[in-house]
C-alpha positions as MATLAB code, in Angstrom:
seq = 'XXXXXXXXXXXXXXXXXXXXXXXXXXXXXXXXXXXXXXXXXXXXXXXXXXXXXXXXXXXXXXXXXXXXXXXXXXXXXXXXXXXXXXXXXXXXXXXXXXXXXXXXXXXXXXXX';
ca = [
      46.464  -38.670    0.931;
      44.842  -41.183    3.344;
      48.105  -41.062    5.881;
      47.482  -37.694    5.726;
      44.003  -36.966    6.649;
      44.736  -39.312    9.802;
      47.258  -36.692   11.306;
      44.489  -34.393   11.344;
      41.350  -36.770   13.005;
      42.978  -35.854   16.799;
      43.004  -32.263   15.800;
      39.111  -32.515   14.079;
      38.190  -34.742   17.883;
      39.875  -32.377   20.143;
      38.014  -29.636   18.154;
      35.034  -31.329   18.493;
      35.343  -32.292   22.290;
      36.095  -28.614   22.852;
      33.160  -27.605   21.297;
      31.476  -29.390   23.284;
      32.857  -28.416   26.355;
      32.009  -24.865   25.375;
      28.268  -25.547   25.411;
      29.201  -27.385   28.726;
      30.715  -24.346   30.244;
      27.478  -22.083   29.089;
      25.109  -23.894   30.494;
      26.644  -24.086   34.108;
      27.236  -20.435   33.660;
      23.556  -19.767   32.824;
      22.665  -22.119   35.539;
      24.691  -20.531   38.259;
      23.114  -17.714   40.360;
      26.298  -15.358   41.166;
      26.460  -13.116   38.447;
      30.505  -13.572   38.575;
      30.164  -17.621   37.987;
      27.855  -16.394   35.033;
      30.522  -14.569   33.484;
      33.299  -16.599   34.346;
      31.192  -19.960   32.994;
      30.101  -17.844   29.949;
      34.170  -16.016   29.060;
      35.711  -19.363   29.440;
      33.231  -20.923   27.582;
      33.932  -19.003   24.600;
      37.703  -19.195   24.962;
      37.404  -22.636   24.288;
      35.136  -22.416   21.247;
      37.548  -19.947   19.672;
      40.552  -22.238   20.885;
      38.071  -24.498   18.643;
      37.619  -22.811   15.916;
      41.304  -22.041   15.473;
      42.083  -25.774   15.554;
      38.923  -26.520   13.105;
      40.171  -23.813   10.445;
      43.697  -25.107   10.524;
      42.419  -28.705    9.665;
      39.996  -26.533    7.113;
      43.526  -25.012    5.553;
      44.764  -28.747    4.599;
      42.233  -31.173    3.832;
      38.795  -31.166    1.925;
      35.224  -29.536    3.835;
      33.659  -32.645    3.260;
      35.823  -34.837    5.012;
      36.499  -32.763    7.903;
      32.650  -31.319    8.569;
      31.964  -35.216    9.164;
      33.983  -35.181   12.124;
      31.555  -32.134   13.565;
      28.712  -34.958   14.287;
      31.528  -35.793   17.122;
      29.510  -33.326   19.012;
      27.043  -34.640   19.605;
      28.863  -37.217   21.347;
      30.519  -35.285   23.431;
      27.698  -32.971   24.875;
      25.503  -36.159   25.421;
      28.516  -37.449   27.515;
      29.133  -34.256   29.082;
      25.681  -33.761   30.162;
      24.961  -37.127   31.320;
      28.566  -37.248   33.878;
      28.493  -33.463   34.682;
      24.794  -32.071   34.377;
      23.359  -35.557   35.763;
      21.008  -35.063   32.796;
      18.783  -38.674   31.929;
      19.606  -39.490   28.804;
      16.622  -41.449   26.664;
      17.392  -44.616   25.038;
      16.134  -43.251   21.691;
      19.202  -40.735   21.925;
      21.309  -43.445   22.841;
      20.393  -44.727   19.705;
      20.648  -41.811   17.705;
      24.594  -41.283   19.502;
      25.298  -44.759   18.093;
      23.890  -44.005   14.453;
      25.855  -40.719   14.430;
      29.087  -42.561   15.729;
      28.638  -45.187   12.711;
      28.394  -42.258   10.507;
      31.382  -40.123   12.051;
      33.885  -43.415   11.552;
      32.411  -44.559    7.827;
      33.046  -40.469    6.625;
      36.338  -40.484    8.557;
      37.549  -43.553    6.542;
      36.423  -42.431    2.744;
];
């Protein structure tokens, strides 16, 4: 079962990471002042989260919630990192910290 639930940890991180990129996308879309970027920002945006979704209910099909909700605290990740290269958004050391605790969480679930 354990060779198993590793085929599915790139599906759960790409996911994840386009979660992420979602809430990316929405925020330069609210951001932008042409109404068109706002929709186009916005439409993509949720393309990707129900591009997703799709991926996260096929892993949800074929291995257990608990295991595979874990791999949502990826997210966190993700939108820190997106922020921080794309938004130029400071990041505070405390959430720094926080990234690292979650990451140490993410890998000890992903290997039960």
């Amino acid at each position: 079962m354990a060779h198993r639930k590793m085929t599915f940890i790139p599906i759960l991180v790409a996911s994840t990471f386009l979660g992420a990129l979602g809430q990316l996308l929405f925020k330069i879309g609210v951001l932008s002042q042409a109404e068109i970027a706002l929709l186009a920002f916005v439409i993509t945006g949720f393309f990707i989260y129900v591009v997703s979704t799709v991926l996260y209910l096929y892993t949800l099909s074929r291995t257990h919630l608990s295991w595979a909700y874990s791999f949502v605290g990826l997210s966190y990740i993700f939108t820190t990192l997106l922020a921080m290269s794309v938004l130029n958004e400071s990041i505070p050391i405390l959430r720094w910290i926080g990234v690292i605790v979650i990451v140490a969480g993410v890998a000890i679930s992903g290997l039960s």
